[in-house]
Biopython code that builds the backbone (N, CA, C, O; Angstrom):
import numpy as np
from Bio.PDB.StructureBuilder import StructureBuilder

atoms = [
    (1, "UNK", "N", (-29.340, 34.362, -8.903)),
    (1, "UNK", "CA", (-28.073, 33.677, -9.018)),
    (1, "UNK", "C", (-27.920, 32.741, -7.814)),
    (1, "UNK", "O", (-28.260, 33.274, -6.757)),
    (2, "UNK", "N", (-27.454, 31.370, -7.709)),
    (2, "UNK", "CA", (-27.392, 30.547, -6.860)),
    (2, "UNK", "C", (-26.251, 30.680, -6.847)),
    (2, "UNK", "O", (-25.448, 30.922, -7.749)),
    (3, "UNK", "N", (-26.051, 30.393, -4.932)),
    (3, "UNK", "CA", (-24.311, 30.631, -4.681)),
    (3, "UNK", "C", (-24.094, 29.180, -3.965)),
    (3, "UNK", "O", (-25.048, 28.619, -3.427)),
    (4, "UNK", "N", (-23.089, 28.734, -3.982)),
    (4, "UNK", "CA", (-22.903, 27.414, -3.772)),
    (4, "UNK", "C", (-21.918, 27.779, -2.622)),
    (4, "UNK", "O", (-21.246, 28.806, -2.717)),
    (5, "UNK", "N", (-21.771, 26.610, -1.067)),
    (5, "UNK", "CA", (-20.923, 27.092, -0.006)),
    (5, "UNK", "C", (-19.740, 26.702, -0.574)),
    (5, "UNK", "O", (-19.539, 26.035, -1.589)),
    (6, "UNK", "N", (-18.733, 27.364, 0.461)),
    (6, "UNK", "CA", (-17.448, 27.154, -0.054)),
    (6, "UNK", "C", (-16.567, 26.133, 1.290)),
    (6, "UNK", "O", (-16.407, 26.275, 2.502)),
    (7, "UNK", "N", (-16.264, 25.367, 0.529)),
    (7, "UNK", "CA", (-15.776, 24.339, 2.128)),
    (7, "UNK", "C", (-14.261, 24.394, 2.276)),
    (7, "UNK", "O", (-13.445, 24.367, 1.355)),
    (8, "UNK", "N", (-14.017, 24.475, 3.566)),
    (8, "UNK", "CA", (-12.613, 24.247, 3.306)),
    (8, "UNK", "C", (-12.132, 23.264, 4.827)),
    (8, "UNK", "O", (-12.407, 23.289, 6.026)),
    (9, "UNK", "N", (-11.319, 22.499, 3.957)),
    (9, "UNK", "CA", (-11.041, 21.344, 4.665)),
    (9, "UNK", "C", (-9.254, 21.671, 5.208)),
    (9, "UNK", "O", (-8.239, 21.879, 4.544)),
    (10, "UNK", "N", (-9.397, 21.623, 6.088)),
    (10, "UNK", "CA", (-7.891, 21.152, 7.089)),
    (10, "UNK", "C", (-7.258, 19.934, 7.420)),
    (10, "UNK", "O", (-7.608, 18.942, 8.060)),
    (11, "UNK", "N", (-6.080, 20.318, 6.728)),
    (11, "UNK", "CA", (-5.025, 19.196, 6.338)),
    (11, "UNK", "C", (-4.348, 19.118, 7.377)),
    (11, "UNK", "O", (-4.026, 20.084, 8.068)),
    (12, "UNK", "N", (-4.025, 17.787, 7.620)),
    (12, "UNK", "CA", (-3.011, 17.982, 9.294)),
    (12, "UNK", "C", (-1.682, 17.214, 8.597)),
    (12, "UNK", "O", (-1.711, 16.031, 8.256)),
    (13, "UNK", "N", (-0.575, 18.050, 8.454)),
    (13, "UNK", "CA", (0.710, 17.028, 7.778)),
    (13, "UNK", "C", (1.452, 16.820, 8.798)),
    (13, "UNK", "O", (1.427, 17.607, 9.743)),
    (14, "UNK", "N", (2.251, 15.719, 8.793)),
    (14, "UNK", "CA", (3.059, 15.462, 9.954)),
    (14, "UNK", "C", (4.369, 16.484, 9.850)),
    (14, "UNK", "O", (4.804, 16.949, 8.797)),
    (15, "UNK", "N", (4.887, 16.721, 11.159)),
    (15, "UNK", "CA", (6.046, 17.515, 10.652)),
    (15, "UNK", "C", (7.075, 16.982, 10.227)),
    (15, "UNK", "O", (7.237, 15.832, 10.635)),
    (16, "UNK", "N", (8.251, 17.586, 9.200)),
    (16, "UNK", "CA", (9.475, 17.688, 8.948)),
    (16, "UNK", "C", (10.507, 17.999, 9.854)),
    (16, "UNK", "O", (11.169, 19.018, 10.048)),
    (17, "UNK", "N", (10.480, 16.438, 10.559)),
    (17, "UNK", "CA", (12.042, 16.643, 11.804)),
    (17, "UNK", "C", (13.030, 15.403, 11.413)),
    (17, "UNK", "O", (12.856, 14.676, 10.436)),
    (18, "UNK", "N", (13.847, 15.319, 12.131)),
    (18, "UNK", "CA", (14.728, 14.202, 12.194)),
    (18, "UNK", "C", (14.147, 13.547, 12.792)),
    (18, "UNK", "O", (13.206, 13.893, 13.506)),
    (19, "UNK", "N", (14.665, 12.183, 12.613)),
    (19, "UNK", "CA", (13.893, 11.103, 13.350)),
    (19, "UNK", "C", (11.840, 10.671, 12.092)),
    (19, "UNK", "O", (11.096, 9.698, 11.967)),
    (20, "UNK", "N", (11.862, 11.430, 11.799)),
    (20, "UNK", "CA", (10.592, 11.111, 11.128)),
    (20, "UNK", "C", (10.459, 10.035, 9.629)),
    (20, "UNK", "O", (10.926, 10.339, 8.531)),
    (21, "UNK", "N", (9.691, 8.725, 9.952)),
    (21, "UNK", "CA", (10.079, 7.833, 9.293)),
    (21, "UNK", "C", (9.495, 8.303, 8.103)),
    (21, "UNK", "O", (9.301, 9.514, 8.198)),
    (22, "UNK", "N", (9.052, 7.735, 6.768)),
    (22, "UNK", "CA", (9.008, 7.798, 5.537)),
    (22, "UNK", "C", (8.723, 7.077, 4.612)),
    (22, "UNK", "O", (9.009, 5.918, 4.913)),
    (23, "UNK", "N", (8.242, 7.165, 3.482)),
    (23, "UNK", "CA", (8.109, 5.921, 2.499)),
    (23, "UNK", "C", (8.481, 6.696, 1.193)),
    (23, "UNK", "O", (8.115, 7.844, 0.938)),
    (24, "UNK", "N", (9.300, 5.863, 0.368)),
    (24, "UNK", "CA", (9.956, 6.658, -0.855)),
    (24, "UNK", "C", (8.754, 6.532, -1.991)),
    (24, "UNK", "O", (8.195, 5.463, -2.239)),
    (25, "UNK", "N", (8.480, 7.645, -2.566)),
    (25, "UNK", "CA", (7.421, 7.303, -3.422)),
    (25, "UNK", "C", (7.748, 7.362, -5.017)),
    (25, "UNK", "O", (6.899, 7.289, -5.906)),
    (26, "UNK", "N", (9.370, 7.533, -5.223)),
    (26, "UNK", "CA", (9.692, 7.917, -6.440)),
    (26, "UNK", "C", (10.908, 6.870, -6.231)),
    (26, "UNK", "O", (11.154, 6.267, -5.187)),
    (27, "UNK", "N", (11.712, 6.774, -7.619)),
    (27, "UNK", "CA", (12.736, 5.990, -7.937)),
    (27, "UNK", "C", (13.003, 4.697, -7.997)),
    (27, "UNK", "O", (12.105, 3.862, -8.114)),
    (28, "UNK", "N", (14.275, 4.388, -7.924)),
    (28, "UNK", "CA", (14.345, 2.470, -7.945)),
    (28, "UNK", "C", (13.943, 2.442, -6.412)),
    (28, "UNK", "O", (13.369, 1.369, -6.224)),
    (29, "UNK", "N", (13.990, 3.000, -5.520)),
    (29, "UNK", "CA", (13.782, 2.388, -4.248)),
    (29, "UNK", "C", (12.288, 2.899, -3.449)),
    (29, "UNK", "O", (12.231, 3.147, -2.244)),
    (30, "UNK", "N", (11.265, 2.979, -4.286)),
    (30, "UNK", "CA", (9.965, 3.058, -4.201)),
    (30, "UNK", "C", (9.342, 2.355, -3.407)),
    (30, "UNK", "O", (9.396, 1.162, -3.708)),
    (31, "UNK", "N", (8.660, 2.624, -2.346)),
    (31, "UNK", "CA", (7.930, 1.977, -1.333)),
    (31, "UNK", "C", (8.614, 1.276, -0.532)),
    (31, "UNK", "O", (8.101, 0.234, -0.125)),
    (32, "UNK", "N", (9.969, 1.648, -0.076)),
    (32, "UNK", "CA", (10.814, 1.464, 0.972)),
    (32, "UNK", "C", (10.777, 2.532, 2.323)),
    (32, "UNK", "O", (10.887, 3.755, 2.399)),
    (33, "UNK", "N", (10.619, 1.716, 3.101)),
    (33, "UNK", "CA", (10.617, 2.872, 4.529)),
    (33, "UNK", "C", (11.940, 3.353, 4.677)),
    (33, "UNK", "O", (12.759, 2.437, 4.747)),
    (34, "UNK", "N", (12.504, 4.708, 4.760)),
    (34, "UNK", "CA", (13.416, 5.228, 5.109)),
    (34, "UNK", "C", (13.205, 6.295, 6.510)),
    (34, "UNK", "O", (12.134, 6.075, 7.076)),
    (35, "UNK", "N", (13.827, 7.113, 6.983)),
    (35, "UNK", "CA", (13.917, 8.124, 8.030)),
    (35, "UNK", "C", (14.895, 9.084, 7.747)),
    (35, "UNK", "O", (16.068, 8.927, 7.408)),
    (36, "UNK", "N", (13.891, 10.651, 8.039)),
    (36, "UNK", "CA", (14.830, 11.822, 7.780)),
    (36, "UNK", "C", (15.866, 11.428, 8.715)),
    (36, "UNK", "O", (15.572, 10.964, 9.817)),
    (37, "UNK", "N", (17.422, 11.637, 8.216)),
    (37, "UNK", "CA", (18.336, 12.309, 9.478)),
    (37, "UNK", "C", (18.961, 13.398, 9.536)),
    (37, "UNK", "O", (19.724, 13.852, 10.388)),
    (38, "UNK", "N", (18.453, 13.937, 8.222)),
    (38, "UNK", "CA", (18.895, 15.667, 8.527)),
    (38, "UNK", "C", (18.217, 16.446, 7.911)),
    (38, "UNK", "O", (17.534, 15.798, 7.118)),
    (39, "UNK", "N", (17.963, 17.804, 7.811)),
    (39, "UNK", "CA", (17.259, 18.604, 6.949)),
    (39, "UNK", "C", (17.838, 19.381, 6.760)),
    (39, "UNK", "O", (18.317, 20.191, 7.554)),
    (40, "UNK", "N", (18.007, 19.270, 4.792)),
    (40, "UNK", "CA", (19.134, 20.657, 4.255)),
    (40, "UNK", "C", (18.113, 21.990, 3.882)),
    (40, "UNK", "O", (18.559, 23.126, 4.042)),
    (41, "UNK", "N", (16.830, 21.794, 3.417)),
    (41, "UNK", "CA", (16.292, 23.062, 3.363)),
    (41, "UNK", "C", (14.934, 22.703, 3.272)),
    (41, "UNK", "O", (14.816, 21.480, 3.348)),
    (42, "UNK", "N", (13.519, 23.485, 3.097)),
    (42, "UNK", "CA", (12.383, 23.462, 3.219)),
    (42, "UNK", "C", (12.265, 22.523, 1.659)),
    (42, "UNK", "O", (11.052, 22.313, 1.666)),
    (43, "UNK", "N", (12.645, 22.035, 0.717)),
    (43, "UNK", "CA", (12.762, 20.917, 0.137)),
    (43, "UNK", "C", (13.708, 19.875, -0.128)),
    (43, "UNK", "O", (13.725, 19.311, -1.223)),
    (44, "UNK", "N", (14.580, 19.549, 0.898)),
    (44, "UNK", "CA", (15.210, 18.395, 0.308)),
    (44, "UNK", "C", (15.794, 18.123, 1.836)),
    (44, "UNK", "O", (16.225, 19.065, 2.501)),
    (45, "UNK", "N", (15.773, 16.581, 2.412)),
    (45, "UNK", "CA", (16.197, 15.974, 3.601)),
    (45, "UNK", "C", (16.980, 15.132, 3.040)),
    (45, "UNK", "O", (16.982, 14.835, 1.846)),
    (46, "UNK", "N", (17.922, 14.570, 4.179)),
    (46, "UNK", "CA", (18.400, 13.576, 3.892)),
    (46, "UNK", "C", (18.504, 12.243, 4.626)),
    (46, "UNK", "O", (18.807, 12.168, 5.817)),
    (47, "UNK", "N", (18.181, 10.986, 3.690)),
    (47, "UNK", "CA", (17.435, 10.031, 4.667)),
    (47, "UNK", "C", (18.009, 8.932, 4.458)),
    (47, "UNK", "O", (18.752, 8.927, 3.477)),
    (48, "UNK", "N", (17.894, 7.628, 5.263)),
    (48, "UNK", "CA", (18.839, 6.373, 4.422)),
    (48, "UNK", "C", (17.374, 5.638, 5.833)),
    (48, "UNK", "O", (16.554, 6.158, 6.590)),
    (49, "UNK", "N", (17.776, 4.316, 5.498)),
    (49, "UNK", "CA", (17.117, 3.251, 5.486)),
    (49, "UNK", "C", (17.765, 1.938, 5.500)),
    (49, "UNK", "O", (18.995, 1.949, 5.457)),
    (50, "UNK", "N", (17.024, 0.542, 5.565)),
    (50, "UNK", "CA", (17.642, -0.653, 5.794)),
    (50, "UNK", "C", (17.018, -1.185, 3.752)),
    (50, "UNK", "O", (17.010, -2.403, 3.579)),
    (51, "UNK", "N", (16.715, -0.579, 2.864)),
    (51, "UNK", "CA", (16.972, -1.039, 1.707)),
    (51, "UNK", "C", (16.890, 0.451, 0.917)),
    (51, "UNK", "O", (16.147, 0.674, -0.039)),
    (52, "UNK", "N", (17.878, 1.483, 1.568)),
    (52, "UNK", "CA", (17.031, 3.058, 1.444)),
    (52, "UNK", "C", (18.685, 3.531, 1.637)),
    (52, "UNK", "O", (19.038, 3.862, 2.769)),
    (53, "UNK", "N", (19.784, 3.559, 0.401)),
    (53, "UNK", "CA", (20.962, 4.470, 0.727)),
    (53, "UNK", "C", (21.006, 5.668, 0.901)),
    (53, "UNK", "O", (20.239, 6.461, 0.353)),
    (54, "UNK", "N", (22.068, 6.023, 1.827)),
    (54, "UNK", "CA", (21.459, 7.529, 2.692)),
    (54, "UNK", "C", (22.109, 8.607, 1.344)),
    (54, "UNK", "O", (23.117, 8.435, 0.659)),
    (55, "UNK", "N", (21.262, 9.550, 1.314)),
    (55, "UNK", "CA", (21.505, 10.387, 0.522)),
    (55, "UNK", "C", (20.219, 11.145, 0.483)),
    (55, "UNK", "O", (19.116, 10.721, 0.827)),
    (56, "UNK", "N", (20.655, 12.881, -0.206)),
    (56, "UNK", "CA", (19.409, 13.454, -0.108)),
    (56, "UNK", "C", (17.630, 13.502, -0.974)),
    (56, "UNK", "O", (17.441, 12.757, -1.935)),
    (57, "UNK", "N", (17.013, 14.012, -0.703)),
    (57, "UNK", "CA", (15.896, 13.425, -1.074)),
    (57, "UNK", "C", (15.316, 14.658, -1.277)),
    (57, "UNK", "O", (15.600, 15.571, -0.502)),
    (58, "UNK", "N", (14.337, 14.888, -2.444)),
    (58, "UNK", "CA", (13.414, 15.639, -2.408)),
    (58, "UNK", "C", (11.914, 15.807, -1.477)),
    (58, "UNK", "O", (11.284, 14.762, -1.314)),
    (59, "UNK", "N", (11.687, 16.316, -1.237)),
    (59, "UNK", "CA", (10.451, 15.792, 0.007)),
    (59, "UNK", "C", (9.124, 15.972, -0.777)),
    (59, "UNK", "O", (8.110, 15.958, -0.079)),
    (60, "UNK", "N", (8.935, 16.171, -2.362)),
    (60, "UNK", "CA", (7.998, 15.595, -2.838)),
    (60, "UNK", "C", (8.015, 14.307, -3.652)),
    (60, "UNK", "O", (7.197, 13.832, -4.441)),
    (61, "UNK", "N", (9.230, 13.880, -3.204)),
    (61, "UNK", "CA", (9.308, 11.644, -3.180)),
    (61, "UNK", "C", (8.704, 11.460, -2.201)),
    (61, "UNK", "O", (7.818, 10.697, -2.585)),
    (62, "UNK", "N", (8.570, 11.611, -1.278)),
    (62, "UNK", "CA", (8.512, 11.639, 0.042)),
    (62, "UNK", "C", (7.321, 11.389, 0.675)),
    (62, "UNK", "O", (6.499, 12.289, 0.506)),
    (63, "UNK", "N", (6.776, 10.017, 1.675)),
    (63, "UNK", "CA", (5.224, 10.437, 1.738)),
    (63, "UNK", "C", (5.474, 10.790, 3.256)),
    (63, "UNK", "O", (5.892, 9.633, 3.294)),
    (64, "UNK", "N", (5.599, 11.175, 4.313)),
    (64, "UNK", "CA", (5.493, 11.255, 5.729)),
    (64, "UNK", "C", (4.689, 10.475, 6.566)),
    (64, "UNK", "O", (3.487, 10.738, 6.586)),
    (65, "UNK", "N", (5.200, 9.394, 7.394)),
    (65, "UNK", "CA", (4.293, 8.739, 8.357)),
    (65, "UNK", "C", (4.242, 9.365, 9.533)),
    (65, "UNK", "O", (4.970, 10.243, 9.996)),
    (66, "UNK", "N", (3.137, 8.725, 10.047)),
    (66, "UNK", "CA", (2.538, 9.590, 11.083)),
    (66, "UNK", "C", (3.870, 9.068, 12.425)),
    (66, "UNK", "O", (3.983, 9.720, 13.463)),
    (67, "UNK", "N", (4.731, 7.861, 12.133)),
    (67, "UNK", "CA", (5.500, 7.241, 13.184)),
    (67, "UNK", "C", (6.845, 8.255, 13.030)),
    (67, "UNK", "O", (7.225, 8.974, 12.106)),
    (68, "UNK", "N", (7.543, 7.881, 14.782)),
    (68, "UNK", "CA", (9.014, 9.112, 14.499)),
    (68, "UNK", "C", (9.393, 7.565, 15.178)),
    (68, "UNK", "O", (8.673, 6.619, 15.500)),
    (69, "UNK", "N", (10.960, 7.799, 15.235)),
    (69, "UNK", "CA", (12.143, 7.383, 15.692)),
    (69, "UNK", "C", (12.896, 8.156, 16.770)),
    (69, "UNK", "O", (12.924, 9.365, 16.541)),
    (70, "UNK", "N", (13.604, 7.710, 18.053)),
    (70, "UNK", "CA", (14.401, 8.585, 18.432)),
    (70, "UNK", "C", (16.019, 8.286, 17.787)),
    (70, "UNK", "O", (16.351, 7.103, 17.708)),
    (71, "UNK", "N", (17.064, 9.409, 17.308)),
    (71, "UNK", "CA", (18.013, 9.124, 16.953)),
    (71, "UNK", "C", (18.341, 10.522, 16.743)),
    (71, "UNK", "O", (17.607, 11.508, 16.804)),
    (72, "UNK", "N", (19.754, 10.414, 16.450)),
    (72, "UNK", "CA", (20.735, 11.772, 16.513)),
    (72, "UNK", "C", (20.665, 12.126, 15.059)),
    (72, "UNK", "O", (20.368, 11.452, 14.073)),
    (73, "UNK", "N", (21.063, 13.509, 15.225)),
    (73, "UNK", "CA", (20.910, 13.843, 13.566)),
    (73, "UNK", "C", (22.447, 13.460, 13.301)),
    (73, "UNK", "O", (23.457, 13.695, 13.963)),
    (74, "UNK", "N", (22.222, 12.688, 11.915)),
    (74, "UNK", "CA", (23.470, 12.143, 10.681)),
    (74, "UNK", "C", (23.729, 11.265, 11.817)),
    (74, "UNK", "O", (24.676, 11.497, 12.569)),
    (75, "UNK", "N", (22.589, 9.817, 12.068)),
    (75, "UNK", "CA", (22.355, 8.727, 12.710)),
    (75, "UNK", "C", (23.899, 7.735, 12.006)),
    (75, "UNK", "O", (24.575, 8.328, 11.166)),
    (76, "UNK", "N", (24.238, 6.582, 12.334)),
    (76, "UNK", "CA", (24.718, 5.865, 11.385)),
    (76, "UNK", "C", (23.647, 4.885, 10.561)),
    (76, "UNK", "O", (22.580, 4.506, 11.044)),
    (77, "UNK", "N", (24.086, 4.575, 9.345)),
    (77, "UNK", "CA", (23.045, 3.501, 8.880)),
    (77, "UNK", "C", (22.490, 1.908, 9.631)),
    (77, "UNK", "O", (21.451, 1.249, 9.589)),
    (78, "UNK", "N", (23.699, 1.786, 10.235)),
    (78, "UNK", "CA", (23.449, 0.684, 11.344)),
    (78, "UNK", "C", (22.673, 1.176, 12.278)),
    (78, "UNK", "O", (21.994, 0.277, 12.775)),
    (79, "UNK", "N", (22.444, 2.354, 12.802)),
    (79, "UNK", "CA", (21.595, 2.694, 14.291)),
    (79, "UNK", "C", (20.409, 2.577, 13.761)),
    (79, "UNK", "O", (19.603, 1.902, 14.402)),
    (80, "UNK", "N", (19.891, 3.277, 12.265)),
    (80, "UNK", "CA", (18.779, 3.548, 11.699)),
    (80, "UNK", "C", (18.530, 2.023, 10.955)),
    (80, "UNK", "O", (17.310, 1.924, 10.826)),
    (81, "UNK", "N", (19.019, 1.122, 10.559)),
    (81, "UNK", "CA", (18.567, -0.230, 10.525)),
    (81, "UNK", "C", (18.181, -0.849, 11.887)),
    (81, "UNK", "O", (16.990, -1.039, 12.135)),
    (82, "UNK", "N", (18.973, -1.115, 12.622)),
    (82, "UNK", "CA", (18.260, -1.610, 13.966)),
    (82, "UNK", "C", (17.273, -1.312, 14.402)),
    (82, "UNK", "O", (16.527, -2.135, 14.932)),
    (83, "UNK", "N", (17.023, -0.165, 14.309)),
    (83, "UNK", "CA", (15.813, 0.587, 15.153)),
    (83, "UNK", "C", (14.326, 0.432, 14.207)),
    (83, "UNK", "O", (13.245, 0.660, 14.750)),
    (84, "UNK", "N", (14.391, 0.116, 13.080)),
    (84, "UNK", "CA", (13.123, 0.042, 11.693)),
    (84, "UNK", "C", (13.292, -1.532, 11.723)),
    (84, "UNK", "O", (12.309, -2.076, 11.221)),
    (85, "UNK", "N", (14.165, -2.333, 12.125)),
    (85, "UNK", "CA", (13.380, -3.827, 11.708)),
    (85, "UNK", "C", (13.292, -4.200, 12.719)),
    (85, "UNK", "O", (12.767, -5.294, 12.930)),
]
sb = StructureBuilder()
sb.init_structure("model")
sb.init_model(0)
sb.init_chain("A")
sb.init_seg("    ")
for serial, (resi, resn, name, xyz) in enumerate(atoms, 1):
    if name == "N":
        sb.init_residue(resn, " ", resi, " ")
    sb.init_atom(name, np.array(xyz, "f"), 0.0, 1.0, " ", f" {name:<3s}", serial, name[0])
structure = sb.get_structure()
């Protein structure tokens, strides 16, 4: 019987904080950069953006960039526009 190796590869995900920017991968506002500014539970943040209304999000829309932001959690939408363009 031939045994074949078994590989296993390590995933490095960025973490789930505030301040962590984003790209929407679902809905009308698809491939817009947004940023968590709060986290309601191990699936759903809530994020807004400069073409990205703040509201919550599932975090498998969600792609995670490797870039953060500094900002307060429940930022205003003006602090979190300034700071992304």
């Amino acid at each position: 019987m031939h045994c074949r190796p078994i590989h296993f590869w390590c995933v490095v995900l960025p973490a789930v904080d505030i301040g962590r920017v984003c790209l929407k991968t679902q809905g009308r506002e698809k491939g817009n950069k947004c940023v968590i500014i709060d986290v309601i539970d191990r699936n759903f943040v809530v994020v807004t953006g400069p073409e990205v209304r703040r509201r919550r999000a599932n975090m498998d829309h969600l792609m995670l960039l490797d870039e953060t932001v500094e900002i307060q959690r429940n930022a205003s939408d003006e602090e979190v526009t300034s700071i992304l363009k």
